[in-house]
MMTF fields as JSON, N, C-alpha, C and O atoms, coordinates in Angstrom:
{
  "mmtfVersion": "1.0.0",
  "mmtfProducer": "UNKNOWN",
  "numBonds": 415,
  "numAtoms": 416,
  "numGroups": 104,
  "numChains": 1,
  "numModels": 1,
  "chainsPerModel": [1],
  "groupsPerChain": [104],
  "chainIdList": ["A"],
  "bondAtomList": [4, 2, 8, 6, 12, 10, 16, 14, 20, 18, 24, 22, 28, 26, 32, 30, 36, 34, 40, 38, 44, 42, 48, 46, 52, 50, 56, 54, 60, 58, 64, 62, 68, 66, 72, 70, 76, 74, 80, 78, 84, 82, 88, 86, 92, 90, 96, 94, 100, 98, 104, 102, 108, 106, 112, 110, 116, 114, 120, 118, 124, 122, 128, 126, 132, 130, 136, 134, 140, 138, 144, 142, 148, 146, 152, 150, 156, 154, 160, 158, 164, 162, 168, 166, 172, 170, 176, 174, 180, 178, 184, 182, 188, 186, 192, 190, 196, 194, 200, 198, 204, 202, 208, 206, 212, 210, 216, 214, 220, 218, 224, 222, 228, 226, 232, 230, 236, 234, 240, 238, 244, 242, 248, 246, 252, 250, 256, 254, 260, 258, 264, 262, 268, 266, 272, 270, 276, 274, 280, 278, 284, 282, 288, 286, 292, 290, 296, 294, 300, 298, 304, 302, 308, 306, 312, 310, 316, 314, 320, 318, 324, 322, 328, 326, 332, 330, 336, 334, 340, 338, 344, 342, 348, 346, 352, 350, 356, 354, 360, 358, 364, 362, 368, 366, 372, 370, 376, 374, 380, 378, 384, 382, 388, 386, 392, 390, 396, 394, 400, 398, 404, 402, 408, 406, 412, 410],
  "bondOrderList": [1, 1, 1, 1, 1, 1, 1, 1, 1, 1, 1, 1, 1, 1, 1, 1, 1, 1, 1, 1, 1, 1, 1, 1, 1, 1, 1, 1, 1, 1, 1, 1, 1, 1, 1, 1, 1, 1, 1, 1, 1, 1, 1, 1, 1, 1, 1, 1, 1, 1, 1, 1, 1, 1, 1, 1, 1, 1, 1, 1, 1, 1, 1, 1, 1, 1, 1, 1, 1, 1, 1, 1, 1, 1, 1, 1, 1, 1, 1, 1, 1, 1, 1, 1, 1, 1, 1, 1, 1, 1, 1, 1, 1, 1, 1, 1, 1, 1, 1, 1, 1, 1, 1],
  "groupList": [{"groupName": "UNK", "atomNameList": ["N", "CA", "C", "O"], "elementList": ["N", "C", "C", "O"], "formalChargeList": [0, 0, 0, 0], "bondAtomList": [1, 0, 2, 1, 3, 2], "bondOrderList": [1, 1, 2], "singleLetterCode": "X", "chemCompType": "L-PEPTIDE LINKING"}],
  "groupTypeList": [0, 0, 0, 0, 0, 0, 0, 0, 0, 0, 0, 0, 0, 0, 0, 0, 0, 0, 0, 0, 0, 0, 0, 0, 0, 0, 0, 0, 0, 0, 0, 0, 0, 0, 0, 0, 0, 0, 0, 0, 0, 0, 0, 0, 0, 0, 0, 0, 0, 0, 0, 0, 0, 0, 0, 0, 0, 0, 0, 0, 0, 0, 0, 0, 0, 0, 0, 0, 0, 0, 0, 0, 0, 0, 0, 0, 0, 0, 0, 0, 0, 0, 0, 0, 0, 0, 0, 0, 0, 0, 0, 0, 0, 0, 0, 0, 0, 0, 0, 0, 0, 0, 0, 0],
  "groupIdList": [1, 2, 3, 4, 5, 6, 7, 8, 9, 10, 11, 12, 13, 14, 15, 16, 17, 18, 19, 20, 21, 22, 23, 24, 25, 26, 27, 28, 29, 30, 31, 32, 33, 34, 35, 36, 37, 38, 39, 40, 41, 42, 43, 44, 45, 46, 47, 48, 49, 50, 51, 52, 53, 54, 55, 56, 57, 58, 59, 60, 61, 62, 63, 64, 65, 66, 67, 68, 69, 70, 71, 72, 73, 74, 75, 76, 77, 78, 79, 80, 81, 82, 83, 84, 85, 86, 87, 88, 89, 90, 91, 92, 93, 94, 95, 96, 97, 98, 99, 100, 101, 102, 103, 104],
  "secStructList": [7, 6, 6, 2, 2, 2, 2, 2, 2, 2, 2, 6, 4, 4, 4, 2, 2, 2, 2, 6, 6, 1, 2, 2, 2, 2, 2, 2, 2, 2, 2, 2, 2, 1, 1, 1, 1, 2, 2, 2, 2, 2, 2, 2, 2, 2, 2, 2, 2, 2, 2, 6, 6, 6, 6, 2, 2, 2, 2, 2, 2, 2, 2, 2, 2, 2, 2, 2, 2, 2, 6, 6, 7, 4, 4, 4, 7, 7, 2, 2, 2, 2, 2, 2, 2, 2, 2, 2, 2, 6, 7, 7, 7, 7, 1, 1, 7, 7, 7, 7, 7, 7, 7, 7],
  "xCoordList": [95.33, 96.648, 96.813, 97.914, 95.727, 95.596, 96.293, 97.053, 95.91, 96.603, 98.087, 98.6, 98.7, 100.485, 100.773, 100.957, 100.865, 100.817, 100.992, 101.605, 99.818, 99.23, 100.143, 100.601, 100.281, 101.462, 102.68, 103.2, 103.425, 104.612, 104.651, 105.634, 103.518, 104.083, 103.7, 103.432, 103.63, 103.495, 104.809, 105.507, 105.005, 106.785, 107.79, 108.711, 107.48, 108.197, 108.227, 109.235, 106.641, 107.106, 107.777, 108.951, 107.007, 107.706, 109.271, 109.77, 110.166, 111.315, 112.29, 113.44, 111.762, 112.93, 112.792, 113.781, 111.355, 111.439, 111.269, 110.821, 111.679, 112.199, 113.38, 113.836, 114.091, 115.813, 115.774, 115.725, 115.793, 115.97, 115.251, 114.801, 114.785, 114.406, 115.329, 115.178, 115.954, 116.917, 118.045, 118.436, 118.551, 120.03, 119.592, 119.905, 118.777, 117.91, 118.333, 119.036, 117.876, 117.884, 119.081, 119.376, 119.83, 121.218, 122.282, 123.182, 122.022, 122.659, 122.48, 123.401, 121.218, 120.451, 120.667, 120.39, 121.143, 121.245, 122.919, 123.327, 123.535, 124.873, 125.64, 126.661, 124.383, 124.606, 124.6, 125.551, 123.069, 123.154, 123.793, 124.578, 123.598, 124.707, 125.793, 126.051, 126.558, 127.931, 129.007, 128.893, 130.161, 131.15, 131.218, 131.745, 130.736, 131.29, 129.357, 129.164, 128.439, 127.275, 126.602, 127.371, 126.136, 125.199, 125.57, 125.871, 125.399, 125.663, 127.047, 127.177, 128.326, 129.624, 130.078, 131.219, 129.334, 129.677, 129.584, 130.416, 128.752, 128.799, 130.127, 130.284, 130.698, 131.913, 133.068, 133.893, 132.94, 133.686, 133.74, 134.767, 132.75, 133.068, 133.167, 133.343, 133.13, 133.23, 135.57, 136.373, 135.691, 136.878, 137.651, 138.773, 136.773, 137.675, 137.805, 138.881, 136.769, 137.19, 137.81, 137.597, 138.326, 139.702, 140.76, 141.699, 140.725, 141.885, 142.447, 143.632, 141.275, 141.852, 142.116, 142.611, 141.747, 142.514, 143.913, 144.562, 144.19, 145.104, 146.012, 147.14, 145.771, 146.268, 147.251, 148.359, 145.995, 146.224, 147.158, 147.623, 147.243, 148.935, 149.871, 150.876, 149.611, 151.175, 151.503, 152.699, 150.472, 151.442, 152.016, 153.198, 150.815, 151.834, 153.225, 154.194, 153.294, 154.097, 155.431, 156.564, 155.036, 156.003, 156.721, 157.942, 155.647, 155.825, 156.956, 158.15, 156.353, 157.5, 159.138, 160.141, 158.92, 160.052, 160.74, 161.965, 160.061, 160.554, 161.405, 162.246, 160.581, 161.07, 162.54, 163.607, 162.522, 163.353, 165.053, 166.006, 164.838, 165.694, 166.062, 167.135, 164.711, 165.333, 166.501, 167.627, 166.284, 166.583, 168.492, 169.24, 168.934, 169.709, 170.588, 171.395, 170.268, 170.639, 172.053, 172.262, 173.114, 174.548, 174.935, 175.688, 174.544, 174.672, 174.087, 174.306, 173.179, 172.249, 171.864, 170.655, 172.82, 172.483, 172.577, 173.147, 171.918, 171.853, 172.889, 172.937, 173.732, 175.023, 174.442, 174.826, 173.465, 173.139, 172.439, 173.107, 171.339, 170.266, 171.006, 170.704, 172.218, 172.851, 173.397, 173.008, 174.494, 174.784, 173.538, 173.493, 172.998, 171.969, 171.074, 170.419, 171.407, 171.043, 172.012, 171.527, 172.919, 174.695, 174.115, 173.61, 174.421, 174.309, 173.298, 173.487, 171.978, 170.407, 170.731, 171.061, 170.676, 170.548, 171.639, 171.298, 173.123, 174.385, 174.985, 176.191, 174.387, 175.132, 176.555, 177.155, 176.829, 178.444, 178.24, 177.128, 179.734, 179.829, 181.453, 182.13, 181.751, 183.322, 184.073, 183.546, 185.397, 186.58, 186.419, 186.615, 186.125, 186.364, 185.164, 185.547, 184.115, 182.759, 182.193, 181.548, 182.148, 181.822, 180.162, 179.268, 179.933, 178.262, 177.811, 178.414, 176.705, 176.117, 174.721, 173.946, 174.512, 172.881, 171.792, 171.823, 171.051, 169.451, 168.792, 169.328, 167.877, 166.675, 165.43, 165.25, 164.731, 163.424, 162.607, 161.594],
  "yCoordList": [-121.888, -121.95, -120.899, -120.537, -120.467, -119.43, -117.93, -117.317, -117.359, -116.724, -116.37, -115.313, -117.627, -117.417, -116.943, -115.728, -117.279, -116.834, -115.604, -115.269, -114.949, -114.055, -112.934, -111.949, -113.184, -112.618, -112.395, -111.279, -113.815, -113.69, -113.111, -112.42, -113.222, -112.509, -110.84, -110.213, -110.055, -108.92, -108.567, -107.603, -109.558, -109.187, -108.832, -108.042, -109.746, -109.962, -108.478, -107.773, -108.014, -106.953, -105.937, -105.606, -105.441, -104.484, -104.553, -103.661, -105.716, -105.689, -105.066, -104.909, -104.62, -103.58, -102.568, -101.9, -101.641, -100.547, -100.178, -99.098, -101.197, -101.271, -100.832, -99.843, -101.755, -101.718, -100.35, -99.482, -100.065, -98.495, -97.679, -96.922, -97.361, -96.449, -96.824, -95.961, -97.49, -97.921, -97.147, -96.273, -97.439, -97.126, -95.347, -94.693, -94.894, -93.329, -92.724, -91.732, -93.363, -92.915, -92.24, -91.046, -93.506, -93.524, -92.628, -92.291, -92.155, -91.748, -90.435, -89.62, -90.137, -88.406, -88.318, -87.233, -89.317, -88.845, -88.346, -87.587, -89.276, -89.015, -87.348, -86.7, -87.187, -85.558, -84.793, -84.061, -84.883, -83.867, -84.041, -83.157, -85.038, -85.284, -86.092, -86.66, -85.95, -86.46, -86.173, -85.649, -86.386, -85.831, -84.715, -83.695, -84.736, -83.656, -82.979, -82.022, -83.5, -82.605, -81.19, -80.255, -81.055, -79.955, -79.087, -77.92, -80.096, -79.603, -78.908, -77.734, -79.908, -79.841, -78.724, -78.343, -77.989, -77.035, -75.944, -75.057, -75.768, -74.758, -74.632, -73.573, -75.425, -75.88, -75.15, -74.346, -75.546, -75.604, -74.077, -73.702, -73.287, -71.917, -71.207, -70.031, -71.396, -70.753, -70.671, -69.739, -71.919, -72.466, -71.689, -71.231, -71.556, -71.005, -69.307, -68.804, -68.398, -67.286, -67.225, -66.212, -67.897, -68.169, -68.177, -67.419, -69.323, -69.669, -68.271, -68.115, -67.221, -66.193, -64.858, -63.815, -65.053, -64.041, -64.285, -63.346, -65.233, -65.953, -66.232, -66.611, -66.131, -65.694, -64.529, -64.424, -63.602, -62.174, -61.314, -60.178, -62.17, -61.586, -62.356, -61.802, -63.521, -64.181, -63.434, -63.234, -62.875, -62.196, -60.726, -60.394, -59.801, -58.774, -59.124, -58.412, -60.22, -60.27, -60.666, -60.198, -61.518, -61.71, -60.524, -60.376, -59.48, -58.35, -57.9, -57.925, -57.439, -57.04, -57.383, -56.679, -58.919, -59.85, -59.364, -59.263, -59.116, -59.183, -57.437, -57.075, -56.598, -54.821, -55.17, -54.993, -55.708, -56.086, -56.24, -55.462, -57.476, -58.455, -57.197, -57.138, -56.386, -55.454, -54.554, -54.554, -53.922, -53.172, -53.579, -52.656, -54.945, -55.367, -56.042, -56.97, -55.524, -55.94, -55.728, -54.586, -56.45, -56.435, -54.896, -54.217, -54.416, -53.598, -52.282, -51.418, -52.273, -50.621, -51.17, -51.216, -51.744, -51.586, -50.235, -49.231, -50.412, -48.548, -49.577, -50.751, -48.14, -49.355, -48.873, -49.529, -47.744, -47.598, -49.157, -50.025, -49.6, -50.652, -51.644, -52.558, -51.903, -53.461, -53.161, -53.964, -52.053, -52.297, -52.266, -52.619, -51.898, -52.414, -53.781, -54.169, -54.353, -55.58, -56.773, -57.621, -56.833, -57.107, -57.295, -58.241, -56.121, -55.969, -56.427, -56.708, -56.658, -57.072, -58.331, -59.035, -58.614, -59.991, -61.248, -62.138, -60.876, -61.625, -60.885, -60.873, -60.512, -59.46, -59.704, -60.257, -58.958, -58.129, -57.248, -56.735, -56.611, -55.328, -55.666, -56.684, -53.65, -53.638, -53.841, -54.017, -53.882, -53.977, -53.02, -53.268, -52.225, -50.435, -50.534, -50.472, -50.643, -50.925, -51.354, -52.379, -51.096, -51.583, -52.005, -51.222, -53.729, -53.551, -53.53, -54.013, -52.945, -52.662, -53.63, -53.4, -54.404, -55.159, -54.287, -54.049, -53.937, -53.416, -54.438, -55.458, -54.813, -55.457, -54.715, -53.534, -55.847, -55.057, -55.022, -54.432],
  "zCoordList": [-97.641, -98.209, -99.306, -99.72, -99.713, -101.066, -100.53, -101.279, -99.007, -98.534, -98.662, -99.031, -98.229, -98.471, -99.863, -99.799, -100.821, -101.615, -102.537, -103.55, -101.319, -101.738, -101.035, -101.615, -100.0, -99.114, -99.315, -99.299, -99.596, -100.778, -101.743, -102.012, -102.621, -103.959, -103.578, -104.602, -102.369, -101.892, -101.542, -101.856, -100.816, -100.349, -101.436, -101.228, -103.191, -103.982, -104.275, -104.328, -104.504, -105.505, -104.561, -104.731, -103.551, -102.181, -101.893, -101.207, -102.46, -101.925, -102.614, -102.202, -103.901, -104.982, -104.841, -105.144, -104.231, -104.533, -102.823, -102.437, -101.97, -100.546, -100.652, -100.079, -101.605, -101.257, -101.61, -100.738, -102.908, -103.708, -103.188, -104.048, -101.843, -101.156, -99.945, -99.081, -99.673, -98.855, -99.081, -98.307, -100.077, -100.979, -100.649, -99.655, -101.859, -101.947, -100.418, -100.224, -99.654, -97.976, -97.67, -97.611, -97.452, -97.55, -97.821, -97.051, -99.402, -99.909, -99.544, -99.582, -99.147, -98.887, -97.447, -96.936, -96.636, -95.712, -95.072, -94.194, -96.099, -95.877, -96.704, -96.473, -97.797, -98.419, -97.444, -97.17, -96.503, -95.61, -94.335, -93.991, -93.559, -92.349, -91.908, -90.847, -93.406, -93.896, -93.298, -92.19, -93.761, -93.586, -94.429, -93.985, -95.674, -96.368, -96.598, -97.347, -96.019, -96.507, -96.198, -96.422, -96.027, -96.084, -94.243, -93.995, -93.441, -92.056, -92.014, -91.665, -92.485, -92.46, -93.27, -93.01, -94.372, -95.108, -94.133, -94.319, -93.094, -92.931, -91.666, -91.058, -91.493, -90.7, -91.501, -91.067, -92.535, -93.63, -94.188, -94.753, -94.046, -94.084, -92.997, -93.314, -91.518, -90.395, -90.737, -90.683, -90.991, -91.277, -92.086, -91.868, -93.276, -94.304, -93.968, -94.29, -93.338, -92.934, -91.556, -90.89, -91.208, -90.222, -90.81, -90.564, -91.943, -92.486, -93.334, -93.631, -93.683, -94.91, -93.95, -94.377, -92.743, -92.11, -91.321, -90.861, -91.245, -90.974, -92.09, -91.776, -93.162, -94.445, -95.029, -95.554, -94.549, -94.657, -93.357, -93.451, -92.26, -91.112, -91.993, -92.439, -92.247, -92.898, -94.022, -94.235, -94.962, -96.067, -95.619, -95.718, -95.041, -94.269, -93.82, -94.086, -93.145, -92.267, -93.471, -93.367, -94.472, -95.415, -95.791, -95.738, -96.273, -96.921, -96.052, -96.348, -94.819, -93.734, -93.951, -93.837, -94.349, -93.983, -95.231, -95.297, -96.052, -97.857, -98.133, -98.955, -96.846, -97.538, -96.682, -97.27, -95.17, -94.364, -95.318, -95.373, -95.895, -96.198, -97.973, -98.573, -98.34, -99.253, -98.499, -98.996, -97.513, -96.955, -96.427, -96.103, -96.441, -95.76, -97.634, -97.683, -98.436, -99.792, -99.555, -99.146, -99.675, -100.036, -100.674, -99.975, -101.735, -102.474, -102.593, -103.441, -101.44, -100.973, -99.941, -99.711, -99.028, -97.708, -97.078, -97.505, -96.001, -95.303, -94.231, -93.865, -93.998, -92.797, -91.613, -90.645, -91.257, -89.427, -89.608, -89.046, -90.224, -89.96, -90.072, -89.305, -91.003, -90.59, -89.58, -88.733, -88.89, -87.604, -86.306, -85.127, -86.875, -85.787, -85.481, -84.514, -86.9, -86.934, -86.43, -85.681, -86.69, -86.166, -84.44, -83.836, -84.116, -82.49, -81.905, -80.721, -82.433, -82.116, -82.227, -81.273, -83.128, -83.835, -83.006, -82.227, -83.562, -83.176, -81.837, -81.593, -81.331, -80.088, -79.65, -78.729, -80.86, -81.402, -81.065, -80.951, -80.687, -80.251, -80.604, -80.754, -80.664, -81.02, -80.082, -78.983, -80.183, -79.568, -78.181, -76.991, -78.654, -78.145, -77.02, -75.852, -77.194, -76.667, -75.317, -75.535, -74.257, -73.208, -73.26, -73.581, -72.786, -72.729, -71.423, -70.465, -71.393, -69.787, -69.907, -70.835, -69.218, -69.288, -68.582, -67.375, -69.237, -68.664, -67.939, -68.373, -67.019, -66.538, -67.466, -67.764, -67.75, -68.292, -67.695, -68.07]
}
């Protein structure tokens, strides 16, 4: 009977620094194959140089949009590029004007 005892009070001490290597585990394993750990970072930068070239057409393209919309200013407009924008854009044409359709 001296046995049990002896057994139990083995389990006692083994079961705290069981759990807290439990928890420890846990926690180290979810750093590295987390959602947000160690594996996923490198997700996370394949990502982000996608995202910054994908970045870098949208602001060109702003830029574009921005000299554009300079270019079409009320007050230094160039009048060939608004009538050409007129006719492109709203396909207006004058009074006077016959239109012919192209096939492309």
């Amino acid at each position: 009977m001296r046995g049990k005892p002896k057994s139990i009070g083995l389990i006692r001490r083994a079961l705290w620094p069981a759990v807290a290597l439990l928890v420890v585990g846990t926690f180290a394993g979810h750093a590295i194959a987390g959602p947000n750990g160690l594996f996923a970072w490198r997700g996370y930068s394949q990502q982000l140089e996608v995202r910054k070239a994908e970045l870098a057409a949208l602001q060109g393209e702003r830029d574009r949009l921005r000299h554009r919309s300079t270019l079409l200013d009320p007050r230094r407009a160039d009048p060939d590029l608004a009538d050409e924008m007129v006719r492109k854009e709203l396909g207006l044409v004058r009074a006077d004007e016959v239109v012919v359709p192209l096939e492309d």
